[in-house]
SERO-4910 file (N, C-alpha, C, O; in steps of 0.05 Angstrom, whole numbers):
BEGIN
 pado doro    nc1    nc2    nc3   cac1   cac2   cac3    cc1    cc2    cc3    oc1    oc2    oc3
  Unk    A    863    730   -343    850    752   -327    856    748   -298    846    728   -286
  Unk    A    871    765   -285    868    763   -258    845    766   -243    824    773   -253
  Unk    A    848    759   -216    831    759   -197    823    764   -171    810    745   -162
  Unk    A    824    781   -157    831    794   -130    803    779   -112    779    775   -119
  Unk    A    820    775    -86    794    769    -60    808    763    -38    829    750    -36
  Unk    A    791    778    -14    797    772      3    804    737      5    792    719     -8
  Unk    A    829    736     27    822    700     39    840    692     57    864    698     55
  Unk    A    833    682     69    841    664     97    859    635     86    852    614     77
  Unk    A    888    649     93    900    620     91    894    593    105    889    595    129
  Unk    A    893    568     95    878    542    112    905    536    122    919    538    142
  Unk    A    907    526     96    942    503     89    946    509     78    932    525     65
  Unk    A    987    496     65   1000    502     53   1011    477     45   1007    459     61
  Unk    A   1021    472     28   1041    448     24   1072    452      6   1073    456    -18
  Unk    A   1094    451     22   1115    453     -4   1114    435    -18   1104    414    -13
  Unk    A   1130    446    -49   1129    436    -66   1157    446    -90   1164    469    -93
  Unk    A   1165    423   -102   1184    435   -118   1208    445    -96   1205    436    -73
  Unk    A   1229    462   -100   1245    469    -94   1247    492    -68   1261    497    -48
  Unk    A   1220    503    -86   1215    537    -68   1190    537    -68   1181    556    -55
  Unk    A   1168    521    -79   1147    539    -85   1127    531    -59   1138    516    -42
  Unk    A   1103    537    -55   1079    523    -40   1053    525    -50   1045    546    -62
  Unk    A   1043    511    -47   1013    505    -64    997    511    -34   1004    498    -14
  Unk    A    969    534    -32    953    535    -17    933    536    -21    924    544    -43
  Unk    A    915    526      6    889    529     -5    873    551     17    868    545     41
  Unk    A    867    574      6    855    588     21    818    589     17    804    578      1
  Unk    A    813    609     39    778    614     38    771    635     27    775    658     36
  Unk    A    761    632     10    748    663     -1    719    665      5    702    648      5
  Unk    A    717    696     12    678    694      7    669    683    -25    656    663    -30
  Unk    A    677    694    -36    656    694    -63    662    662    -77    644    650    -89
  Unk    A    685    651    -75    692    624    -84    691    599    -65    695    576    -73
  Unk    A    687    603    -42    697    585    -15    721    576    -24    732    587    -43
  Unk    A    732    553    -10    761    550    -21    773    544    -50    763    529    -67
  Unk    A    795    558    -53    815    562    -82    845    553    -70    857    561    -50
  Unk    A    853    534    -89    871    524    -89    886    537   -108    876    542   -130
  Unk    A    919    544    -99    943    566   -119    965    552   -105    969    541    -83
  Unk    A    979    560   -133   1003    549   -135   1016    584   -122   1004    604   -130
  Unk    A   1042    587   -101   1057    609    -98   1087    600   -103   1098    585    -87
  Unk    A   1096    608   -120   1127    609   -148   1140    616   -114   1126    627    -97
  Unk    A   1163    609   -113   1189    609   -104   1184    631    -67   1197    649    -59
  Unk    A   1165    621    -56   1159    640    -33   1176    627     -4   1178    637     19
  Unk    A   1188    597    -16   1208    590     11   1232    593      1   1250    576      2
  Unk    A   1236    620    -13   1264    631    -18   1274    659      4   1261    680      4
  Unk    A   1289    657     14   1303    679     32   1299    705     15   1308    712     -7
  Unk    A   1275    720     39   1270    757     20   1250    754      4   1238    773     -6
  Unk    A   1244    729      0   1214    723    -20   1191    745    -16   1182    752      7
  Unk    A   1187    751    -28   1167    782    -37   1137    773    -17   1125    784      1
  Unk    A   1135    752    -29   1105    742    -14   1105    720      6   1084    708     12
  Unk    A   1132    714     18   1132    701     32   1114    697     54   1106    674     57
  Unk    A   1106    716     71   1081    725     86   1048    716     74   1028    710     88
  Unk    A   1049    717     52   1033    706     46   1027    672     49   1003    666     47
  Unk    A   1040    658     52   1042    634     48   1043    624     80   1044    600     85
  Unk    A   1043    641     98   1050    630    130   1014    622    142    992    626    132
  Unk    A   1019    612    160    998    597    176    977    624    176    989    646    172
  Unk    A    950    626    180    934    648    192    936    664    176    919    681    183
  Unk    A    945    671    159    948    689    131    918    702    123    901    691    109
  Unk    A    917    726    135    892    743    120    902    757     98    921    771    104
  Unk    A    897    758     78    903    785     60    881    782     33    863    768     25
  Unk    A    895    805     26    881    807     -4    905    791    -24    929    796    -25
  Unk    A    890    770    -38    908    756    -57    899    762    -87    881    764   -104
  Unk    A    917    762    -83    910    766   -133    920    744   -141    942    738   -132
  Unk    A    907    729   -159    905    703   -174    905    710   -205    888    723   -218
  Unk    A    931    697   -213    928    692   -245    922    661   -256    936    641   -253
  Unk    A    895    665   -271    887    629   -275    896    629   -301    898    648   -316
  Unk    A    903    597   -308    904    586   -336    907    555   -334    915    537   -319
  Unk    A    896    557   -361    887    529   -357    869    511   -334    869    486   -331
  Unk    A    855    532   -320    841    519   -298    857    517   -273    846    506   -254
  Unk    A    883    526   -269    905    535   -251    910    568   -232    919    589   -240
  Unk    A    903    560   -211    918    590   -195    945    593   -188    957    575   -176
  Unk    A    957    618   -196    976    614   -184    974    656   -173    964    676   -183
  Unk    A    989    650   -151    982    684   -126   1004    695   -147   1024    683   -154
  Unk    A    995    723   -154   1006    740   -157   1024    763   -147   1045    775   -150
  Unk    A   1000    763   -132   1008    791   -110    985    792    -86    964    779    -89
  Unk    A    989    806    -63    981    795    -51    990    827    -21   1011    839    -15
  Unk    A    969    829    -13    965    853      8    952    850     39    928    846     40
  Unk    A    966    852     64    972    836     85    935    853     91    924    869     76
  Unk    A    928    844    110    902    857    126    908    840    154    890    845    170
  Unk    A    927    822    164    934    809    181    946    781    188    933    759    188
  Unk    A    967    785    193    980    760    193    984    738    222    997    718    227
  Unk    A    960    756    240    955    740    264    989    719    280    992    697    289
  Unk    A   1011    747    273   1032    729    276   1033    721    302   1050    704    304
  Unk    A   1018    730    331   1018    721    353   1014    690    367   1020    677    387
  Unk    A    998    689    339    989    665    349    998    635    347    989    612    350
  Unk    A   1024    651    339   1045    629    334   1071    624    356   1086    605    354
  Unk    A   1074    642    374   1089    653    398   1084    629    408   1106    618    412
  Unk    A   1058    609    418   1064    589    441   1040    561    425   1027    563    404
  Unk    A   1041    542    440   1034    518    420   1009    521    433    994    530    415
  Unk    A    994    518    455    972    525    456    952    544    430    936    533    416
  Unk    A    959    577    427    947    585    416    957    582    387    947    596    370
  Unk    A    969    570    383    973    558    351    950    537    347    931    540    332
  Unk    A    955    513    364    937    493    356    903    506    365    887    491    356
  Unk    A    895    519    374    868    540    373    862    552    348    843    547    334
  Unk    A    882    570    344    882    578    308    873    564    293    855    568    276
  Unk    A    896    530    300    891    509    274    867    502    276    862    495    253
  Unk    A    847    500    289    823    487    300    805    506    280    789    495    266
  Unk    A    808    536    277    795    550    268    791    543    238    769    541    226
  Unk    A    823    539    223    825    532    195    820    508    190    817    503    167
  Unk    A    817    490    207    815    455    200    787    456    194    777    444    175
  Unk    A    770    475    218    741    473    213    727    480    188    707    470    179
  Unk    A    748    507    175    743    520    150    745    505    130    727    502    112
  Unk    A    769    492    130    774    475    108    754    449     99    753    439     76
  Unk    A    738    438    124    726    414    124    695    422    114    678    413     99
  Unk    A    698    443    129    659    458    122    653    473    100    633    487    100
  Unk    A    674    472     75    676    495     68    685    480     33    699    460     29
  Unk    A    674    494     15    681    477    -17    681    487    -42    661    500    -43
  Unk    A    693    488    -63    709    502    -85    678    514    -92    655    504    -92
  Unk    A    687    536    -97    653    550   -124    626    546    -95    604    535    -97
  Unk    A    634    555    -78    608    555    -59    615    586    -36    635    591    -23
  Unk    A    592    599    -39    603    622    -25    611    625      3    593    614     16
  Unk    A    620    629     10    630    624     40    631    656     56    650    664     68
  Unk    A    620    662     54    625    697     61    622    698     90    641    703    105
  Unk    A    597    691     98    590    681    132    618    672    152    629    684    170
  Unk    A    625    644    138    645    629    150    676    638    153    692    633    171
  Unk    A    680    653    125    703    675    132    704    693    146    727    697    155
  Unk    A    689    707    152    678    732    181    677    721    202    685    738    218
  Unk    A    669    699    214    671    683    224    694    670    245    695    669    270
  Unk    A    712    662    225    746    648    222    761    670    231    779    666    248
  Unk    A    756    704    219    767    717    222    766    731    246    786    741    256
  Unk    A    745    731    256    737    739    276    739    723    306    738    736    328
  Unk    A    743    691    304    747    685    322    783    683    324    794    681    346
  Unk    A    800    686    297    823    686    301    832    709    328    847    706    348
  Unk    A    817    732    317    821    762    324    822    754    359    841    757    374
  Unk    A    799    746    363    791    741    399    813    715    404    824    725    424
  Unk    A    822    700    402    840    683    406    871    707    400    889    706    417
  Unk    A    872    718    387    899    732    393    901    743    411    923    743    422
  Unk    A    872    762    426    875    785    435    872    774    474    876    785    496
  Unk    A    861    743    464    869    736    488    881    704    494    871    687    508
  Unk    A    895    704    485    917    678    484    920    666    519    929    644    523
  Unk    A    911    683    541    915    663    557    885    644    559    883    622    570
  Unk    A    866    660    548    836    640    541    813    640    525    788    641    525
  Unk    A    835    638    507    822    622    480    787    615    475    769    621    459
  Unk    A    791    598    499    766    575    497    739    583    487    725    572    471
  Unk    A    736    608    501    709    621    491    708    625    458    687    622    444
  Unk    A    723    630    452    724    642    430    724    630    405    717    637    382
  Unk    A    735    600    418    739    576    395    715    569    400    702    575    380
  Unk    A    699    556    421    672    553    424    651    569    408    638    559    389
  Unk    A    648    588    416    639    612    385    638    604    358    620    602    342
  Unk    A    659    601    357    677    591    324    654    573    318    636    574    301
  Unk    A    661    553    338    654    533    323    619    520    326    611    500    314
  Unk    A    604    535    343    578    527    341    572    536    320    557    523    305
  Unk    A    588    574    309    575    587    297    577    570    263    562    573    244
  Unk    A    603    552    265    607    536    233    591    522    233    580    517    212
  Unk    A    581    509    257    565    481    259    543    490    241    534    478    222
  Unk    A    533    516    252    499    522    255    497    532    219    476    531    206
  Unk    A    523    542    208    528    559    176    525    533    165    512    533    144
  Unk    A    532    513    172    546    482    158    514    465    161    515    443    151
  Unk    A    492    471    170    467    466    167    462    444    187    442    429    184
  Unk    A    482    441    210    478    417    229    461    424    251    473    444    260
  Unk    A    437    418    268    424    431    276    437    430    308    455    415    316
  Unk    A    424    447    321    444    455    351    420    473    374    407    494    369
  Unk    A    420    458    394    393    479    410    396    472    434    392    449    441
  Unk    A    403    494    451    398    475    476    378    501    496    385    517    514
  Unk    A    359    497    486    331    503    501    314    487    515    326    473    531
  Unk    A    292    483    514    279    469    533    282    436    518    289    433    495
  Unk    A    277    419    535    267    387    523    267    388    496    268    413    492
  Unk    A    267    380    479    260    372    452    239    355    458    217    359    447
  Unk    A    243    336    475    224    304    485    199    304    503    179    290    503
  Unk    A    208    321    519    181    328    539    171    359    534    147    366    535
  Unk    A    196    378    529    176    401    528    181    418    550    178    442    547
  Unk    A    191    406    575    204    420    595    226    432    591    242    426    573
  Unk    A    229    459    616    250    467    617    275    452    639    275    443    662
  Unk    A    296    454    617    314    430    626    329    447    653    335    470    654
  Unk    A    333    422    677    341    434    706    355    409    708    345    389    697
  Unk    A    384    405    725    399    394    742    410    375    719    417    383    696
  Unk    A    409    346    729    431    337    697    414    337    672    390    332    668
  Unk    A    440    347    655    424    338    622    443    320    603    467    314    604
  Unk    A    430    315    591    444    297    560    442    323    542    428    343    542
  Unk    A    463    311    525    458    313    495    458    292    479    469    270    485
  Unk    A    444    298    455    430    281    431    451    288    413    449    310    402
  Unk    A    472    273    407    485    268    385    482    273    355    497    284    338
  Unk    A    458    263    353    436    258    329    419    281    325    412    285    301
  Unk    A    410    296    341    396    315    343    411    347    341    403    366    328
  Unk    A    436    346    361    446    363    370    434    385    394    439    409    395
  Unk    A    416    369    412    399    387    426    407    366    449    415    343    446
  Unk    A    402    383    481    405    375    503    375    371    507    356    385    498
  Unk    A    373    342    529    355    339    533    347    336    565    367    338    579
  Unk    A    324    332    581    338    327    609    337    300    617    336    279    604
  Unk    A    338    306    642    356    273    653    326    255    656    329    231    656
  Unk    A    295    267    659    276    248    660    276    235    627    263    214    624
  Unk    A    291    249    601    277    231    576    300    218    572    303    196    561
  Unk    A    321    237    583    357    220    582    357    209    557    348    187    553
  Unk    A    367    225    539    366    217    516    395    228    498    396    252    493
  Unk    A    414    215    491    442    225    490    459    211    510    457    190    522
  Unk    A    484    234    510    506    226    535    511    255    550    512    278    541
  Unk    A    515    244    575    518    264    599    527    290    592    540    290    571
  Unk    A    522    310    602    533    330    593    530    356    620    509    360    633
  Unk    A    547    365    623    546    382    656    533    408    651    538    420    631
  Unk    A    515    416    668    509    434    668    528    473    662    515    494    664
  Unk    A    554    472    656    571    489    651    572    490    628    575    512    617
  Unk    A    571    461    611    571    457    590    540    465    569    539    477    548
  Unk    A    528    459    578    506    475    569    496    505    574    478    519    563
  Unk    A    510    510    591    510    541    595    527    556    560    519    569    541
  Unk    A    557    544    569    578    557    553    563    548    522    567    567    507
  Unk    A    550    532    511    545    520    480    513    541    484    503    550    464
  Unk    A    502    545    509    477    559    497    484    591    496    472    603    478
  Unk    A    501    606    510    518    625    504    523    636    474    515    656    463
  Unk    A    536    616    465    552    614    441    523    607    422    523    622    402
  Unk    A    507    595    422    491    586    405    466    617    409    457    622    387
  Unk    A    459    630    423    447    670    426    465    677    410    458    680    386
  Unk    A    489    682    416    514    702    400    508    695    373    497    710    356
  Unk    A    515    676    369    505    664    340    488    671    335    491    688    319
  Unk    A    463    668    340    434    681    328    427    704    320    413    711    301
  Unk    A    442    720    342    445    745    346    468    766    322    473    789    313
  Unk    A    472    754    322    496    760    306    523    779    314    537    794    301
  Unk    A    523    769    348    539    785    356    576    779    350    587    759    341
  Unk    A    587    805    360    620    804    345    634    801    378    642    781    391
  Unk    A    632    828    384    651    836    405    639    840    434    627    858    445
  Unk    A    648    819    439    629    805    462    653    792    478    675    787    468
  Unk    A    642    784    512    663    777    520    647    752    538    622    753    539
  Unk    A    661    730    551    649    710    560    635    713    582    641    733    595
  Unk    A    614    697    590    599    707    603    594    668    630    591    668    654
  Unk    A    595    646    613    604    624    627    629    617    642    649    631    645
  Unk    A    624    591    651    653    583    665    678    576    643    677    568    620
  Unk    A    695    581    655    718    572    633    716    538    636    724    526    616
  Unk    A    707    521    661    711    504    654    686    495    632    689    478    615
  Unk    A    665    507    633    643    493    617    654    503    587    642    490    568
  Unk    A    682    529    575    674    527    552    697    500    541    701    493    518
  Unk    A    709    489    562    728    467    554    711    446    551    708    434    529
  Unk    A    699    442    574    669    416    571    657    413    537    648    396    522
  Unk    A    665    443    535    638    446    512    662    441    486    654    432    465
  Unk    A    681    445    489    697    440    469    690    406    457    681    395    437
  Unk    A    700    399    482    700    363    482    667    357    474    662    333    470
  Unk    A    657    366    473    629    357    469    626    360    443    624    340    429
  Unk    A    625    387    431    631    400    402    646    374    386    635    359    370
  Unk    A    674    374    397    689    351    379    675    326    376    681    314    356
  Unk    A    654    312    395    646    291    390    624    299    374    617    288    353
  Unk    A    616    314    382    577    321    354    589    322    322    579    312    302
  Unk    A    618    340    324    622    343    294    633    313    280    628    307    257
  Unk    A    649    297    299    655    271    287    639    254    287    645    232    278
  Unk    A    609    261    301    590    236    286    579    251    267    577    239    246
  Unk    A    569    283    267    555    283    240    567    290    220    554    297    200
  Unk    A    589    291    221    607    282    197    621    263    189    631    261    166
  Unk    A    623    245    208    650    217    205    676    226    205    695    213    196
  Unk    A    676    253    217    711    255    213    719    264    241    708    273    261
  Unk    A    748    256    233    761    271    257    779    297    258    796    305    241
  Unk    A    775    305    274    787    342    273    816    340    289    815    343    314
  Unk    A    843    336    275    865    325    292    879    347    302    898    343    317
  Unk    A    871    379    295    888    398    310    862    409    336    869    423    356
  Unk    A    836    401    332    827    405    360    823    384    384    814    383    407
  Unk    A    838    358    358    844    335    386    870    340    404    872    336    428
  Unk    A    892    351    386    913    356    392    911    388    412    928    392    429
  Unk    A    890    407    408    893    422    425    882    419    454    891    431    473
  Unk    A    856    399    455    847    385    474    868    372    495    867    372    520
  Unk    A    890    358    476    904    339    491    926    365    512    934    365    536
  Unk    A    929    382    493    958    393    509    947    403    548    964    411    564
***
């Protein structure tokens, strides 16, 4: 029995001669792993399918507990964002996050709208990104059940003024009389409390409203909260940090 759904290419891996095995995001399944028959052949029918950022509609024939893409119908192939290494490794940051937060037979519908949506704002503005990956990724943090707030004190109750921390453990800024965490600049808590309204809010098409340097601050900050409360490391938004 076939199977049609939207999904967001993560990764790919060759394999065999021609073929590639991917694992994309679906709403209704979260990620599905398929085998695609002969698509690094010159003229390959679905070759497009199989490329980095890959939105489409995919059809899946299973057996034996096996996918393999059938067919397969573009809705966007975000090919811009492959033009320069900056906004590639931003993209990747989007799918690394998907792939990590995200797990076979669990619905993912939120986090694909999401992915897709911050791809969209990263294409449409490739010379700054930042906001938009910032977005991305409070909004996975907050879907992914890790908690995130940066309102008043958690500790005293005050409203936080001049330096603050953040709480690692907590995921909340705190101020500099309970100092509780590591430093964190005031730009930076602007751009993560930004992003953390939009999120609540459920807003789409929106445009930045912080400093560009606070949503970089906030990047680097993001990368350290998700590798302690997860233990891992995220190597295409270390690598987009570095460039």
């Amino acid at each position: 029995m076939d199977l049609k759904m939207d999904a967001l290419l993560l990764r790919a891996a060759d394999y065999g001669e021609s073929d590639r095995m991917v694992t994309l995001l679906t709403a209704e399944r979260g990620k599905v792993s398929a085998a695609m028959k002969g698509v690094r052949k010159a003229g390959a029918k679905l070759r497009f399918a199989s490329q980095p950022f890959c939105f489409a509609e995919y059809v899946f024939a299973e057996k034996n507990g096996r996918n393999t893409v059938t067919q397969a119908s573009l809705h966007d192939g975000f090919y811009d964002l492959r033009t320069n290494v900056s906004s590639y490794y931003a993209a990747a940051c989007v799918t690394e996050v998907c792939d990590r937060f995200s797990m076979e037979n669990m619905a993912a519908g939120p986090l694909l709208v999401c992915a897709v949506t911050a791809l969209e704002g990263i294409e449409q503005h490739l010379d700054a990104p930042n906001f938009y990956l910032v977005k991305f990724l409070v909004e996975a943090v907050m879907l992914a059940g890790y908690p995130l707030s940066a309102g008043d004190c958690p500790v005293c109750g005050k409203k936080i003024a001049g330096r603050r921390f953040f709480d690692l453990r907590t995921g909340s800024f705190n101020c500099a009389a309970c100092a509780v965490g590591v430093p964190a600049s005031e730009s930076t808590y602007h751009a993560i409390r930004e992003a953390i309204s939009l999120a609540e809010e459920g807003e789409r098409d929106v445009a930045p409203q912080a400093e560009e340097d606070g949503y970089l601050r906030a990047l680097r900050l993001l990368r350290a909260y998700i590798g302690y409360q997860t233990d891992t490391e995220l190597p295409a938004l270390a690598q987009y940090l570095s460039l």
